[in-house]
MDTraj code that builds the backbone (N, CA, C; nanometers):
import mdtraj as md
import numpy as np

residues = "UNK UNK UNK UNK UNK UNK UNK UNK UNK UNK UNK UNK UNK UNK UNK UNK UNK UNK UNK UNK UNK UNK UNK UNK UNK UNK UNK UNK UNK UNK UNK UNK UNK UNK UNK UNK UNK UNK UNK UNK UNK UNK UNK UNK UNK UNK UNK UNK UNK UNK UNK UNK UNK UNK UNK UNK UNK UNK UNK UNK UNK UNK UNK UNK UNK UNK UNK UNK UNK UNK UNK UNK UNK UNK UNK UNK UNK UNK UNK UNK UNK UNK UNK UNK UNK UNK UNK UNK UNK UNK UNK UNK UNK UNK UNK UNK UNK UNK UNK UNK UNK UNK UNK UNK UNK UNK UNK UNK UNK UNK UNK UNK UNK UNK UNK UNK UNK UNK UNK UNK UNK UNK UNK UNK UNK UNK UNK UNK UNK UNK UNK UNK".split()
xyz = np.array([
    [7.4766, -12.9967, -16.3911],
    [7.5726, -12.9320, -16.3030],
    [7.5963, -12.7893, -16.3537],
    [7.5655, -12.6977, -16.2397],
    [7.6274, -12.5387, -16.3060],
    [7.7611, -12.5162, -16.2321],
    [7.8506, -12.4662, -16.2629],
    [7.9565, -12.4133, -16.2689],
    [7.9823, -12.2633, -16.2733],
    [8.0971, -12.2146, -16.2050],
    [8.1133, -12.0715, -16.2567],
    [8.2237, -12.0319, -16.1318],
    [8.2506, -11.8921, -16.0825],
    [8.3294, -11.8571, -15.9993],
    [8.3537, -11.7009, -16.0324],
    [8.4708, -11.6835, -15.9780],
    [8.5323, -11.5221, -15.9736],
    [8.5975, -11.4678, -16.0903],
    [8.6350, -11.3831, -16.0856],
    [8.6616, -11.3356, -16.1925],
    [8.8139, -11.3495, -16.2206],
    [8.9146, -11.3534, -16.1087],
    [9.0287, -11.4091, -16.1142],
    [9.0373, -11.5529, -16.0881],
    [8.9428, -11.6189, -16.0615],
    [8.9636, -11.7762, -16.1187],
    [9.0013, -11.8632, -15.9412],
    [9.0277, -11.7845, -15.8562],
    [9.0471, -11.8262, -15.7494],
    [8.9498, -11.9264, -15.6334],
    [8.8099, -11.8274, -15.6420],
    [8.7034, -11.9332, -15.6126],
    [8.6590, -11.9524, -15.7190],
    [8.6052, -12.1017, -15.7256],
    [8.4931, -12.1914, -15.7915],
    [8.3913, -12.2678, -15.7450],
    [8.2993, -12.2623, -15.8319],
    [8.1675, -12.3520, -15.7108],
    [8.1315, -12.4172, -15.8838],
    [8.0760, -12.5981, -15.7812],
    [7.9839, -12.6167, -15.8427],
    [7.8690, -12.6514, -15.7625],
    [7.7391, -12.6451, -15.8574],
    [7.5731, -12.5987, -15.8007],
    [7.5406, -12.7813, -15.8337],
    [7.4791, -12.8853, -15.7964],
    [7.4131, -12.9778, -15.8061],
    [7.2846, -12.9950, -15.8546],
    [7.2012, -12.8528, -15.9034],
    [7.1004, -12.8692, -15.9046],
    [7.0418, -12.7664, -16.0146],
    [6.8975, -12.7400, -16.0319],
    [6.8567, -12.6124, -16.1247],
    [6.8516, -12.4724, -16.1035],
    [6.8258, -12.3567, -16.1611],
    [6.8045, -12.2233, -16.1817],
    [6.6577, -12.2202, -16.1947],
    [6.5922, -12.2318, -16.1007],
    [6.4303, -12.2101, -16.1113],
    [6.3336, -12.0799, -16.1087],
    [6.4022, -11.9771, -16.0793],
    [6.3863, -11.8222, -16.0713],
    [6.5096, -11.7336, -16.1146],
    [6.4788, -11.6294, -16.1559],
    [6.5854, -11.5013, -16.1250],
    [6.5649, -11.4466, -16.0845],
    [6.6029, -11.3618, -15.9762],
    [6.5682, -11.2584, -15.9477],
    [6.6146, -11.0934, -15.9596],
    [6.5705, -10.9773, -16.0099],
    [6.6548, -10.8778, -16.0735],
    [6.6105, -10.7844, -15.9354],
    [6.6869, -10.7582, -15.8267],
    [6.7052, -10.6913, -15.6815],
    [6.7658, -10.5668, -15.7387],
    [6.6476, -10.4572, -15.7005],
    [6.6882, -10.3407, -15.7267],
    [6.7190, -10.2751, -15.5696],
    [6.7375, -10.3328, -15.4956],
    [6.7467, -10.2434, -15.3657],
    [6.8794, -10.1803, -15.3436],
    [6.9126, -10.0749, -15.2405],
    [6.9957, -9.9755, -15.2593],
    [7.1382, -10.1050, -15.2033],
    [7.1098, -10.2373, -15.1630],
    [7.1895, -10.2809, -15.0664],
    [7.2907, -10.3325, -15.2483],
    [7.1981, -10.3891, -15.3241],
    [7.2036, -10.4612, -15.4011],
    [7.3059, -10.3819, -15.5206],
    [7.2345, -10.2818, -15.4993],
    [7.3432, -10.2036, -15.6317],
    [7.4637, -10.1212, -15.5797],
    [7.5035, -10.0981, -15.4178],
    [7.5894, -10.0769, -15.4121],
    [7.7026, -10.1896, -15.4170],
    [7.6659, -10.3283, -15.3672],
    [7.7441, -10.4660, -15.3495],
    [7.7477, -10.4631, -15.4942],
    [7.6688, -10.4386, -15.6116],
    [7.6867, -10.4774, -15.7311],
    [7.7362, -10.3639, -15.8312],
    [7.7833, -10.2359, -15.7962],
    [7.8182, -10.0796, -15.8618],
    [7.7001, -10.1386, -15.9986],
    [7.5764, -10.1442, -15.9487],
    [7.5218, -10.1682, -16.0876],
    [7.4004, -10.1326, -16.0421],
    [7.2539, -10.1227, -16.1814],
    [7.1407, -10.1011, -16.1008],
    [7.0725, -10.1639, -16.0504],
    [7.1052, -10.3427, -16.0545],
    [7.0405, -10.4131, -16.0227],
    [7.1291, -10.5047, -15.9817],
    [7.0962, -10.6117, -15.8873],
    [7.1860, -10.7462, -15.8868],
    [7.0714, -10.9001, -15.9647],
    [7.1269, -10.9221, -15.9764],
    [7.0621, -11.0592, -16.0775],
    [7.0903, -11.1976, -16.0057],
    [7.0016, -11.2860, -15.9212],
    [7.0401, -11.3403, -15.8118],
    [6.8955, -11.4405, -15.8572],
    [6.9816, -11.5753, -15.7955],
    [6.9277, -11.6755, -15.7592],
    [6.8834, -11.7631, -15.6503],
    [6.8144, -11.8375, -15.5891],
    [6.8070, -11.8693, -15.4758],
    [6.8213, -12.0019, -15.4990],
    [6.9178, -12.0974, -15.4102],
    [6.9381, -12.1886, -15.4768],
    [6.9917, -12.2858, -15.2958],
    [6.9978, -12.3927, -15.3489],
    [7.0212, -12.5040, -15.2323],
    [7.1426, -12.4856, -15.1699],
    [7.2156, -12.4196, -15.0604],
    [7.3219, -12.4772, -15.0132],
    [7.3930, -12.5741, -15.0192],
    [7.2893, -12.6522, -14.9234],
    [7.3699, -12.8179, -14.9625],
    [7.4073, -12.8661, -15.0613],
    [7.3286, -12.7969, -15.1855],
    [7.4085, -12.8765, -15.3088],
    [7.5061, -12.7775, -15.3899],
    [7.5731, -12.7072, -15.2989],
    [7.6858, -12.5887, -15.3371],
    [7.8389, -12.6673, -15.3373],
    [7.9239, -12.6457, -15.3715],
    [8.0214, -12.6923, -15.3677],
    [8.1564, -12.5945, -15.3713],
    [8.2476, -12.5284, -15.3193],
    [8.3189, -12.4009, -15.3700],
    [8.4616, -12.5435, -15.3338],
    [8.5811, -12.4499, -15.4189],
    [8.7328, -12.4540, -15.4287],
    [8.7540, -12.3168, -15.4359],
    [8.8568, -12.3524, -15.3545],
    [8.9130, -12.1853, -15.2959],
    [8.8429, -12.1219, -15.1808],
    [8.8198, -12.1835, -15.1069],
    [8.7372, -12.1538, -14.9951],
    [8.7953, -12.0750, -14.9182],
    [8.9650, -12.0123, -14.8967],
    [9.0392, -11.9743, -14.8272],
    [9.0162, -11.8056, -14.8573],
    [8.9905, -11.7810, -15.0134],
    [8.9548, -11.6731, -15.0808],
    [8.8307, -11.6170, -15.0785],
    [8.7358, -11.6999, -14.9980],
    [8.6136, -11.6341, -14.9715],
    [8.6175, -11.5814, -14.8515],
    [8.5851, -11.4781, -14.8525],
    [8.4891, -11.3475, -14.7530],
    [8.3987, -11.3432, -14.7022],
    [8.3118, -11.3087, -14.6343],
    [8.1518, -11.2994, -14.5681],
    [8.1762, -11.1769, -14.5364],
    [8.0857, -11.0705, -14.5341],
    [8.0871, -10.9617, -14.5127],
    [7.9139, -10.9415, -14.4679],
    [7.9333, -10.8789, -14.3486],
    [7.7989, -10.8965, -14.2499],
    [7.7339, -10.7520, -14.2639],
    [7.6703, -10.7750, -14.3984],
    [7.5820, -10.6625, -14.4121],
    [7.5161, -10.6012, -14.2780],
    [7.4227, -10.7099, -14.2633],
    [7.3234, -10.6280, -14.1235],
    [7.3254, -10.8070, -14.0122],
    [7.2400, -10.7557, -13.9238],
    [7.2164, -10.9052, -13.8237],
    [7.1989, -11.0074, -13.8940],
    [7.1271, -11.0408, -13.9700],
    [7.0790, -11.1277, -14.0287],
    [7.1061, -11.1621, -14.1588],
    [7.1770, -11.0672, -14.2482],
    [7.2497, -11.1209, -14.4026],
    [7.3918, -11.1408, -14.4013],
    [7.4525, -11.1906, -14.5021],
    [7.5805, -11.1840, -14.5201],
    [7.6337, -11.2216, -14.6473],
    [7.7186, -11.0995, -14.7253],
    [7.7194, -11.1386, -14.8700],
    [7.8887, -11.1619, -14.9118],
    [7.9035, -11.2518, -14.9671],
    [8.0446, -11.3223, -15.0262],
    [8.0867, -11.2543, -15.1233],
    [8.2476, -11.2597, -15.1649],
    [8.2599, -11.2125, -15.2267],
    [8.4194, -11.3206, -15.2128],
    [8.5063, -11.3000, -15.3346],
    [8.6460, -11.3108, -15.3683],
    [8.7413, -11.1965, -15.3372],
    [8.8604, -11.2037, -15.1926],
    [8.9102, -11.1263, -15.1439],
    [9.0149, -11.0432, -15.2533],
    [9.0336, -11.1252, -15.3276],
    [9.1534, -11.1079, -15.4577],
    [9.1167, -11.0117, -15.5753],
    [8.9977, -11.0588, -15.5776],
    [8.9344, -10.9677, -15.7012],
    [8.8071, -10.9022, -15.6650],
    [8.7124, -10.9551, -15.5842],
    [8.6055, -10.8728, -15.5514],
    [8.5165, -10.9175, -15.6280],
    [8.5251, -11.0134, -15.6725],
    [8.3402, -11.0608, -15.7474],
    [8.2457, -11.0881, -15.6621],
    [8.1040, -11.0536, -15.6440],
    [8.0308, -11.0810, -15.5467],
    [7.9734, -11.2274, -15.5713],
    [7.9791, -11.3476, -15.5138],
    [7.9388, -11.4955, -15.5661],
    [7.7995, -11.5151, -15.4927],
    [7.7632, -11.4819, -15.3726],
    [7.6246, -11.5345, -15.2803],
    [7.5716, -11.4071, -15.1841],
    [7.5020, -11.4101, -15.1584],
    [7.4494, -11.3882, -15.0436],
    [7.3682, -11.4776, -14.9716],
    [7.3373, -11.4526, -14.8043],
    [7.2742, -11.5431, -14.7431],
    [7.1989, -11.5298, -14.6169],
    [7.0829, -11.5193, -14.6230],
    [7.0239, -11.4794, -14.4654],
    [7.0466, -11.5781, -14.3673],
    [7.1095, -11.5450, -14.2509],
    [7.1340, -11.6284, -14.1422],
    [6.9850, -11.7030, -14.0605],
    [6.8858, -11.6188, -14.1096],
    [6.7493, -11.7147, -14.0705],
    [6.6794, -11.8351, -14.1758],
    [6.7826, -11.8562, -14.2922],
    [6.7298, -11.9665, -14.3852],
    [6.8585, -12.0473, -14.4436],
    [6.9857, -12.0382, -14.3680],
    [7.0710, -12.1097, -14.4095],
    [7.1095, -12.1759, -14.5101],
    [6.9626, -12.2384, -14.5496],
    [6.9984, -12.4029, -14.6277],
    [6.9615, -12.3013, -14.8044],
    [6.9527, -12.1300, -14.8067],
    [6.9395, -12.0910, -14.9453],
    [7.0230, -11.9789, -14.9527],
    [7.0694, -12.0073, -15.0482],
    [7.2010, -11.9019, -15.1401],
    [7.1497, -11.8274, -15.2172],
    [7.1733, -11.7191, -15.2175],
    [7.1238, -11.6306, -15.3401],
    [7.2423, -11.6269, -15.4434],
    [7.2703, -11.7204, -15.5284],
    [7.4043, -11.7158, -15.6137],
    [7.3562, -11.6346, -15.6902],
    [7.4263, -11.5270, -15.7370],
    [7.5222, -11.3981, -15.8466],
    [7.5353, -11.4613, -15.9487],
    [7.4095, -11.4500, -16.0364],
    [7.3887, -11.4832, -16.1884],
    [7.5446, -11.4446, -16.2720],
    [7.5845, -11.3274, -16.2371],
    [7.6676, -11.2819, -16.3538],
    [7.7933, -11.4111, -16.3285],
    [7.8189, -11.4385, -16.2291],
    [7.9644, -11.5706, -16.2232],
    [7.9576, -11.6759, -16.2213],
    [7.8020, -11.7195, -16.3401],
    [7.7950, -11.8690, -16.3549],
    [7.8394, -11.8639, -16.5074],
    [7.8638, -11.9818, -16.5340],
    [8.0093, -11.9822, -16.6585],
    [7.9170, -12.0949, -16.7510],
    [7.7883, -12.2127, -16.6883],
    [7.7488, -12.2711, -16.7370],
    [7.6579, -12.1957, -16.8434],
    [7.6007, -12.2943, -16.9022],
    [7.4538, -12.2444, -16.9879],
    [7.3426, -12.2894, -16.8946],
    [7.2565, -12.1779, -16.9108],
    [7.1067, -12.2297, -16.8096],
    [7.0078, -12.0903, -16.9141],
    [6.8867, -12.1812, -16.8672],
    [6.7484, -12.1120, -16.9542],
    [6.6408, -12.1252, -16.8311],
    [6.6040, -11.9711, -16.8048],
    [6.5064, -11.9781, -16.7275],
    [6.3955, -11.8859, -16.7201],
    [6.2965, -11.8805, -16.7544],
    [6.2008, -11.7605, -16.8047],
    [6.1421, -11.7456, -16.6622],
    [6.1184, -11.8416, -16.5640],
    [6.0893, -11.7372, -16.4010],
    [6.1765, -11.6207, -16.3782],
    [6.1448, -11.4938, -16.4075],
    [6.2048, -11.4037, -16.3833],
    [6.1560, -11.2838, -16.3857],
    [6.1847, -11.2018, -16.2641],
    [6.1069, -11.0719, -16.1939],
    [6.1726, -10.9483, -16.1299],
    [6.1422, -10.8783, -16.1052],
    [6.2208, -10.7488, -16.0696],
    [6.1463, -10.7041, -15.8950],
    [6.2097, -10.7227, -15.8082],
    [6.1917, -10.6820, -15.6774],
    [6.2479, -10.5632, -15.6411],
    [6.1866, -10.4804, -15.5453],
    [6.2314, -10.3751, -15.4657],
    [6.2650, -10.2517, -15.5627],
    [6.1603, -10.2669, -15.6154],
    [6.1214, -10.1488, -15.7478],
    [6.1284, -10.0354, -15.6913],
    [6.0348, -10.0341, -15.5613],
    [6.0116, -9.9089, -15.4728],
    [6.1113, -9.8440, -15.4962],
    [6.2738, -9.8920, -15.4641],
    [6.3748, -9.8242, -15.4524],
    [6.5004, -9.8653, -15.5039],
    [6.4247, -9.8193, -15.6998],
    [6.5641, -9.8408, -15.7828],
    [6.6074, -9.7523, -15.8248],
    [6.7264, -9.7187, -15.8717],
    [6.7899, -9.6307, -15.8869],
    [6.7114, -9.5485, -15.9528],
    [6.7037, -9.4160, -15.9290],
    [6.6325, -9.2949, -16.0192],
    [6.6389, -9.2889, -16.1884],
    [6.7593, -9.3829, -16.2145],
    [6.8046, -9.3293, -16.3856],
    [6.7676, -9.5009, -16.4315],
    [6.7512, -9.5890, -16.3489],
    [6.7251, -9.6615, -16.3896],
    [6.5749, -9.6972, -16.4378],
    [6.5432, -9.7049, -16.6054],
    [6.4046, -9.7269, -16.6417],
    [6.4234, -9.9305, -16.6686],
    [6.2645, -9.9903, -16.6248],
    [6.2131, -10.0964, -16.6586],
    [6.2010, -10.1102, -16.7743],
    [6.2673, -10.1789, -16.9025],
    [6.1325, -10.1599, -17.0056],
    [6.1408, -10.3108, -17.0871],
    [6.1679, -10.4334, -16.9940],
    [6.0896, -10.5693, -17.0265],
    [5.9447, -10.5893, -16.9642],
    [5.9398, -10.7306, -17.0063],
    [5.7736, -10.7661, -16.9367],
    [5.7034, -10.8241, -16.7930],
    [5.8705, -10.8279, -16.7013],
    [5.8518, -10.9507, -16.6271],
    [5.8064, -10.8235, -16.5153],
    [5.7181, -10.9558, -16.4633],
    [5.6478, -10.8898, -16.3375],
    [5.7533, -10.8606, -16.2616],
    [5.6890, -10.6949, -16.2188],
    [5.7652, -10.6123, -16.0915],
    [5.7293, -10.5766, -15.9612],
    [5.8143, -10.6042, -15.8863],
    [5.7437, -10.6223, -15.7295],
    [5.7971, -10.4593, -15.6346],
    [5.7197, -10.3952, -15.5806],
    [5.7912, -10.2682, -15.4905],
    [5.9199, -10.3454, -15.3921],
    [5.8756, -10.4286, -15.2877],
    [5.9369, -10.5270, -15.1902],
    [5.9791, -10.6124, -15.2676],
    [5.9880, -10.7183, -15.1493],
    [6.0043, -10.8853, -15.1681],
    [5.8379, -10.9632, -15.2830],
    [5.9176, -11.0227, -15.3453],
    [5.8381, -11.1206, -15.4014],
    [5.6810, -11.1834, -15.3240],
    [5.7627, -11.2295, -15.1856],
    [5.6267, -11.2852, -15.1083],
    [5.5856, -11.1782, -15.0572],
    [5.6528, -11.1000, -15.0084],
    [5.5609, -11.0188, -14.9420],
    [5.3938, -10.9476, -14.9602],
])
top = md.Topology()
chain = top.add_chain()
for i, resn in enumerate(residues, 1):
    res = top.add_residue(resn, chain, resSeq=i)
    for name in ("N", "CA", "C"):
        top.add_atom(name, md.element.get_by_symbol(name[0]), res)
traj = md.Trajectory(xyz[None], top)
């Protein structure tokens, strides 16, 4: 079971299942939702999501088709979610509270990371999306 939540403690989720990738999203959407150069994101099962405090979550409708969560109280970003794959969450590595070990891990949308931001681990880097 992973665990974790906001930063004021208001939402909580627990996950039913594993951390089988990371993903390190350098896109411009990613580091403004995250004031950072990257967001650090997982893709993970819906159905086996679980939140408390559900009253304190947000959706905020990036574009047609995404929509990224957050805690109205404090502003931690917890998911994002494309409305054409429902059943996967991209849960926000930084507000899991459990322990998890996962060496699948890669850097997407390189094309367009921040200018000051330099690479300098080993994990494969993608311009786009992963599949693409």
């Amino acid at each position: 079971m992973i665990t974790g939540g906001c930063l004021c403690g208001k939402v909580r989720y627990e996950y039913e299942g594993d951390i089988t990738e990371i993903a390190l999203c350098h896109c411009s959407q990613c580091r403004q939702a995250q004031g950072s150069a990257f967001a650090t994101n997982s893709p993970v099962d819906a159905r086996k999501m679980r939140f408390s405090g559900q009253e304190y979550l947000t959706e905020f409708e990036c574009n047609q088709n995404k929509v990224r969560a957050f805690c109205q109280c404090c502003g931690s970003p917890l998911y994002s979610l494309r409305k054409d794959i429902p059943n996967i969450m991209r849960l926000r590595l930084g507000t899991v509270e459990s322990s998890l070990s996962c060496e699948n891990r890669y850097h997407i949308f390189t094309a367009s990371k921040a200018a000051w931001e330099v690479i300098t681990d080993d994990y494969p880097q993608y311009e786009t999306r992963k599949d693409a």
